[in-house]
C-alpha positions as CSV (number, residue, x, y, z in Angstrom):
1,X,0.0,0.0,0.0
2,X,1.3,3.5,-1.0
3,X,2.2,5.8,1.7
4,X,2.8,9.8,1.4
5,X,3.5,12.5,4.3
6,X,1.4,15.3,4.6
7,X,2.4,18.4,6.6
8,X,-0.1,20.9,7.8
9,X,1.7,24.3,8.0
10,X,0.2,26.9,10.4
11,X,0.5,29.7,12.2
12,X,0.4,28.1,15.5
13,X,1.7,24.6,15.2
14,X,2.7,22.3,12.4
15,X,1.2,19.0,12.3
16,X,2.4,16.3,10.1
17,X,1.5,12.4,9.3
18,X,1.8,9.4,7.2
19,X,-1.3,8.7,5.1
20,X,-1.5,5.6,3.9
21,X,-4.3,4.9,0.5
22,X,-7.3,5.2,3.0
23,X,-6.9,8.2,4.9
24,X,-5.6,6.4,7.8
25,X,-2.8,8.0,9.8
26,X,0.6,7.2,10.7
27,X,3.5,8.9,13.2
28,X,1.1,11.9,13.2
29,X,2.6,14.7,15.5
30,X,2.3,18.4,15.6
31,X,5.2,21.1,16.7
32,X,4.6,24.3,17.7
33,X,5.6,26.7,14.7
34,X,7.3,29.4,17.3
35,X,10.1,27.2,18.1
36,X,11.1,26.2,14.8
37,X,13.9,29.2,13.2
38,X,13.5,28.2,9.6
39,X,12.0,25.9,7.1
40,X,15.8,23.7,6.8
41,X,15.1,23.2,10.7
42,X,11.4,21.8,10.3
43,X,12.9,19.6,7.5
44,X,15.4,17.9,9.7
45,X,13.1,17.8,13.0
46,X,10.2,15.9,10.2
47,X,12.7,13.5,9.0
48,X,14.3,12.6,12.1
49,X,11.1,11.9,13.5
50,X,9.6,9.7,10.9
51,X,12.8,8.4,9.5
52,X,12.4,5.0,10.9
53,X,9.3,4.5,8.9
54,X,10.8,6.4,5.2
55,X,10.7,3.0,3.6
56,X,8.1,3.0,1.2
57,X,7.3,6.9,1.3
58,X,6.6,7.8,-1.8
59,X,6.2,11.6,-1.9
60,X,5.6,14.4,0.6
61,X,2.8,17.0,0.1
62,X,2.9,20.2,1.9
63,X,0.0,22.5,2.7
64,X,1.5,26.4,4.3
65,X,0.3,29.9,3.7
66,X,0.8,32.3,0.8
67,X,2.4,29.3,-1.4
68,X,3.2,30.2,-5.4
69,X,2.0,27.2,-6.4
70,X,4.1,28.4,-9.9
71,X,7.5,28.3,-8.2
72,X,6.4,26.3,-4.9
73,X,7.5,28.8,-2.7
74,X,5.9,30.9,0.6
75,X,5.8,34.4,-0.4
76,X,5.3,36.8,2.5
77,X,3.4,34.3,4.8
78,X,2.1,37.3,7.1
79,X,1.5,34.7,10.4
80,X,4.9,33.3,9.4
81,X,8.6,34.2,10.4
82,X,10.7,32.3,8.6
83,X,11.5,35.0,5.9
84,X,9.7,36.6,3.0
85,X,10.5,33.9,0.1
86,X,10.8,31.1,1.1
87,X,11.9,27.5,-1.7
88,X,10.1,25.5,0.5
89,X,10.1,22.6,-2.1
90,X,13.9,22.5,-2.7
91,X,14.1,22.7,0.9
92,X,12.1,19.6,1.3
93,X,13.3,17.6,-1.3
94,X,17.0,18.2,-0.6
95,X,16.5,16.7,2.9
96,X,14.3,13.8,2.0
97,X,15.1,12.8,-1.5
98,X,11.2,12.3,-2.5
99,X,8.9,14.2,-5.0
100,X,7.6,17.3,-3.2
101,X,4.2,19.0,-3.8
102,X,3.4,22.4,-2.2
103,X,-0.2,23.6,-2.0
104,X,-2.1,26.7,-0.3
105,X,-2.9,25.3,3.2
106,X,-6.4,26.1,2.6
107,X,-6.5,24.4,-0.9
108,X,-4.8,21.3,0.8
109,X,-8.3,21.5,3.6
110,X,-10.6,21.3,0.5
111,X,-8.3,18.6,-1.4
112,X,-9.1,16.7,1.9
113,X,-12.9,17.3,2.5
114,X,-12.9,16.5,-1.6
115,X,-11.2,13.1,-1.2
116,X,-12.2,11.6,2.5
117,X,-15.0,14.2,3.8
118,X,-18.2,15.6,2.9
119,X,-17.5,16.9,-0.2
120,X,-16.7,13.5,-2.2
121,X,-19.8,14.3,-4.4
122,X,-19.5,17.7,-5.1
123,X,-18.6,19.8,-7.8
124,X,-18.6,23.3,-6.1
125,X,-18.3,24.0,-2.9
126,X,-15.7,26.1,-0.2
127,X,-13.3,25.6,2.5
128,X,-12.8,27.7,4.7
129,X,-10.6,27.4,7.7
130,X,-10.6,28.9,10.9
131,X,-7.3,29.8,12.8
132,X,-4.5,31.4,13.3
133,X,-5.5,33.0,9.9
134,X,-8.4,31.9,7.8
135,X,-7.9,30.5,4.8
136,X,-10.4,29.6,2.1
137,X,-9.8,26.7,-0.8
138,X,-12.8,26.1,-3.8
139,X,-13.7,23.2,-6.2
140,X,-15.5,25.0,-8.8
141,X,-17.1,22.8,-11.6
142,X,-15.0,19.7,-9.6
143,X,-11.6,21.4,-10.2
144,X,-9.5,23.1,-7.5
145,X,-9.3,26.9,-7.6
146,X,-5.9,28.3,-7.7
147,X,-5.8,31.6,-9.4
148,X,-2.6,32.9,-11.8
149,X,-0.3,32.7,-8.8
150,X,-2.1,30.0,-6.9
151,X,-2.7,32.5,-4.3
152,X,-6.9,32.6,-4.9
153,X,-8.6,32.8,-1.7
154,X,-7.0,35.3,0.4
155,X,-10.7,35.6,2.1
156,X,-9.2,36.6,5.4
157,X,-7.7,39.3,4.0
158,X,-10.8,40.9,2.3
159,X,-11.5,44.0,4.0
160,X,-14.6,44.0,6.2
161,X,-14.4,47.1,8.2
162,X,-12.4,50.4,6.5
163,X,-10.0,51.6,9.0
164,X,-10.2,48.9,11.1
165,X,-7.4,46.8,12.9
166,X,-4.2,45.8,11.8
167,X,-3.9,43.0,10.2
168,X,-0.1,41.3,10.2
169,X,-0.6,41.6,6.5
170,X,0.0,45.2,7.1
171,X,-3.4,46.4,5.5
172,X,-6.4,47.4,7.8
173,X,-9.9,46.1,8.5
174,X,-9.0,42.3,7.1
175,X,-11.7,39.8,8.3
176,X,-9.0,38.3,9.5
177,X,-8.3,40.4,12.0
178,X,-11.9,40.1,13.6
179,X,-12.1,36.2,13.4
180,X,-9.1,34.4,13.3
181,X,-8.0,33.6,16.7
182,X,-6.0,36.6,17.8
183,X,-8.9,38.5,16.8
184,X,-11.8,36.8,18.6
185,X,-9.2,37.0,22.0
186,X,-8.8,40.9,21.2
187,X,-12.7,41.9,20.7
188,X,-13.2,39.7,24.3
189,X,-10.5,41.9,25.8
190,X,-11.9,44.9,24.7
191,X,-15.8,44.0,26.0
192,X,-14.0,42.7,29.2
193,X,-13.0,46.1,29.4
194,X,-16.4,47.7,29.9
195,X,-17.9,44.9,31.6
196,X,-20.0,45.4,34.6
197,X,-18.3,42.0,36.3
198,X,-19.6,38.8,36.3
199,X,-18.3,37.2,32.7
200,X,-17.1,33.9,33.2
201,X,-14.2,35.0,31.3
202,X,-12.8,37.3,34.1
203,X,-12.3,34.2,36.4
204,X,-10.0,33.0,33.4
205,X,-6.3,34.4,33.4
206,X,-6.0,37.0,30.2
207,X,-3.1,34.8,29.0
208,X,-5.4,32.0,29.2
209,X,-8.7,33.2,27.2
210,X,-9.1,31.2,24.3
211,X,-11.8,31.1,21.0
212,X,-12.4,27.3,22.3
213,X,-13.0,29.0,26.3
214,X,-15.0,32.0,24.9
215,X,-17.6,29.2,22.7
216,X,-18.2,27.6,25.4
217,X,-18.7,30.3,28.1
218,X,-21.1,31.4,25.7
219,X,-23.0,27.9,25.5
220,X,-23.7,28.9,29.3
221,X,-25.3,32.1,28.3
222,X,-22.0,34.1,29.3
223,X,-23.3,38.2,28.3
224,X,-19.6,38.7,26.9
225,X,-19.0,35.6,25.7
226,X,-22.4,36.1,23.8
227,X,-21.2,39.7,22.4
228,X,-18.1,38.5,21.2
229,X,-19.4,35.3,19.7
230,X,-22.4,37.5,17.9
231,X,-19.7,39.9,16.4
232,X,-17.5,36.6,15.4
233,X,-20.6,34.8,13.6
234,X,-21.9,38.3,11.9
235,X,-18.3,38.6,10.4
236,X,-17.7,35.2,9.5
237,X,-21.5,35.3,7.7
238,X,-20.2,38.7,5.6
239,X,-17.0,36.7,4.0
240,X,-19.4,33.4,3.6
241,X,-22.3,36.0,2.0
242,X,-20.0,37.9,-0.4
243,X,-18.7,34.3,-1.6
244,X,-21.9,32.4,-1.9
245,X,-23.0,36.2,-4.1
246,X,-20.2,36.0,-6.1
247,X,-19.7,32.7,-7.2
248,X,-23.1,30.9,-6.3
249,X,-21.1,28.2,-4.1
250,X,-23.3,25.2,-3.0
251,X,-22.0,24.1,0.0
252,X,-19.6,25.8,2.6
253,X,-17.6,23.6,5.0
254,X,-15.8,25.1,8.5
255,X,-12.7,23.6,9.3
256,X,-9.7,24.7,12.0
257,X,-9.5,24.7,15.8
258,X,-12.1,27.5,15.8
259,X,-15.0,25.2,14.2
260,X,-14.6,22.6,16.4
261,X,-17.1,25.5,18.5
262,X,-19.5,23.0,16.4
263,X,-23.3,24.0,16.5
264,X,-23.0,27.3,18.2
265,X,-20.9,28.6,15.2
266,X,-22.9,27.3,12.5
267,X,-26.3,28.5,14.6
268,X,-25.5,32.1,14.9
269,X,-23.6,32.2,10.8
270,X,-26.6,30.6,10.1
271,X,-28.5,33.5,11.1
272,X,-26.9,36.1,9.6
273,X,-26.6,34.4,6.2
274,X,-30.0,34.7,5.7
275,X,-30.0,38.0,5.9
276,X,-26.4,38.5,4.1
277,X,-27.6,36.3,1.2
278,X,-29.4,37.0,-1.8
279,X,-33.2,36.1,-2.1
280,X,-32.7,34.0,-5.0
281,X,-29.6,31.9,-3.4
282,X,-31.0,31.7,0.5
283,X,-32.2,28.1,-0.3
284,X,-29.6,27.2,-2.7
285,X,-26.6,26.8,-0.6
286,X,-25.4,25.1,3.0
287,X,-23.0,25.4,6.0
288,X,-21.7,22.9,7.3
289,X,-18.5,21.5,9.9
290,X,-16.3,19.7,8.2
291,X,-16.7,16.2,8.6
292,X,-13.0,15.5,9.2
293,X,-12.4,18.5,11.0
294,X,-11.2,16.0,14.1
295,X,-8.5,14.3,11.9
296,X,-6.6,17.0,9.9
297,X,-7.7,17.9,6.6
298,X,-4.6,19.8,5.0
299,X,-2.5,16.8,5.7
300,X,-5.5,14.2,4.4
301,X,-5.6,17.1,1.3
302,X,-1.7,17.4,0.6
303,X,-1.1,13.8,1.3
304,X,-3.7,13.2,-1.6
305,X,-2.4,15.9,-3.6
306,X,1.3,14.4,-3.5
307,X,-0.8,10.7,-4.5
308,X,-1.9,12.5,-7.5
309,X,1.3,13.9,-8.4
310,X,3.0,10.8,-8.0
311,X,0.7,8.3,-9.9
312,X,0.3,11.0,-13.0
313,X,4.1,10.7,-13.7
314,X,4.5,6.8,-13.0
């Protein structure tokens, strides 16, 4: 049975696995992406942890931020810090002597939900992925969207509110910046700020408050937790709205630590959709959690994507 490593690259931790022809997963582990210094370091700490098990690995596909899918580099990853170009392919395939593959991380989540998840049916539909950034991957008319520079996507960098916050992208008002997971932590900060007392989230250390702790302060009717949650969905349901307008998507999955909020996320987008939505689209199109949102898409996706790779040239 053939066997390919998929690597997850992200803003707060990199998780990597061997996926064998089912989906099923092998020496799966994660690192946190702060303590690695460089890509040549996260090559050597990947292969001497799975080297044991490099026999019968026959390709490595690689799902990070701002890839070029032209000349399979990162180009100015904004949650990243490992320099502004970065031949993360050459990098790879120096180290491991395999074929390499490097994919959008978000395209990678929608190669995943297209070959093991929901979306095994479908023709058009959306990824989008909730996190340290958000990412967004497409299968229109059943073939990936990738754009002239394979960047397509870039929804958590649409601008949502003109003169708004900072985003590390160094533009202003990017929906990132309101729902990724710095952002969610900043707006509770802020409404901690001018609470009366009494949130559940002021018995939590600052350093501790979390998307994960705010969804499920608010599943206990928490008045902040409720605020910030409301603001979260409302902003989420403007990028989902503009895309389902645009390009008449059928079906919109939510992948990422911050979906596994579950039914209270989908609820509350939910509600704002139908107001965000055109008349003629309201019942054409659903949300939906990611089936496989337990067991990492963007390595299921760029383990799948390397499969594909590999087979068309042998």
């Amino acid at each position: 049975m053939s066997k390919f490593l998929g690597i997850d690259i992200g803003g707060t931790n990199v998780s990597y696995a061997i996926v064998d022809e089912n989906g099923e997963f092998a020496n799966e582990n994660s690192i946190m992406t702060s303590t690695i210094g460089s890509v040549e370091e996260l090559a050597d700490t990947i292969y001497e942890a799975i080297k044991s098990d490099l026999k019968g690995l026959e390709g490595i596909g690689i799902g990070a931020p701002s890839v070029n899918i032209q000349t399979q580099q990162i180009e100015y990853a904004p949650n990243l810090n490992w320099g502004d170009v970065i031949p993360i392919k050459d990098i790879f395939q120096s180290r491991f002597d395999l074929p390499v593959v490097v994919i959008n991380d978000a395209n990678a989540a929608a190669y995943g939900e297209k070959f093991f998840g929901g979306a095994v049916d479908m023709d058009h539909f959306a990824v989008i992925t909730l996190g340290t950034g958000i990412g967004l991957g497409m299968f229109i008319n059943g073939e990936i969207v990738n754009g002239s520079n394979g960047l397509a996507g870039e929804i958590g960098h649409s601008i949502v509110q003109l003169d708004g916050r900072e985003c590390n992208c160094g533009k202003f008002g990017c929906l990132e910046t309101y729902i990724a997971k710095d952002g969610i932590i900043q707006t509770a900060k802020e409404l901690l700020e001018f609470s009366s007392g009494g949130s559940l989230l002021q018995k939590i250390s600052p350093s501790d408050i979390t998307p994960l702790e705010i969804f499920k302060a608010a599943r206990k009717e928490d008045p902040v937790s409720l605020e910030v949650v409301d603001a979260v969905t409302k902003y989420l349901a403007l990028g989902v709205s503009n895309l389902i307008n645009i390009l008449d998507i059928e079906h919109v999955f939510l992948s990422g630590g911050i979906a596994k909020s579950g039914n209270i996320l989908k609820r509350k987008t939910d509600k704002y959709l139908k107001t965000f939505v055109l008349p003629n689209l309201r019942d054409k199109f659903d949300l939906r959690i990611s089936e496989i949102n337990d067991k990492n898409g963007a390595i299921l996706g760029s383990a799948a994507l390397a499969k594909q790779k590999f087979e068309a040239v042998h």
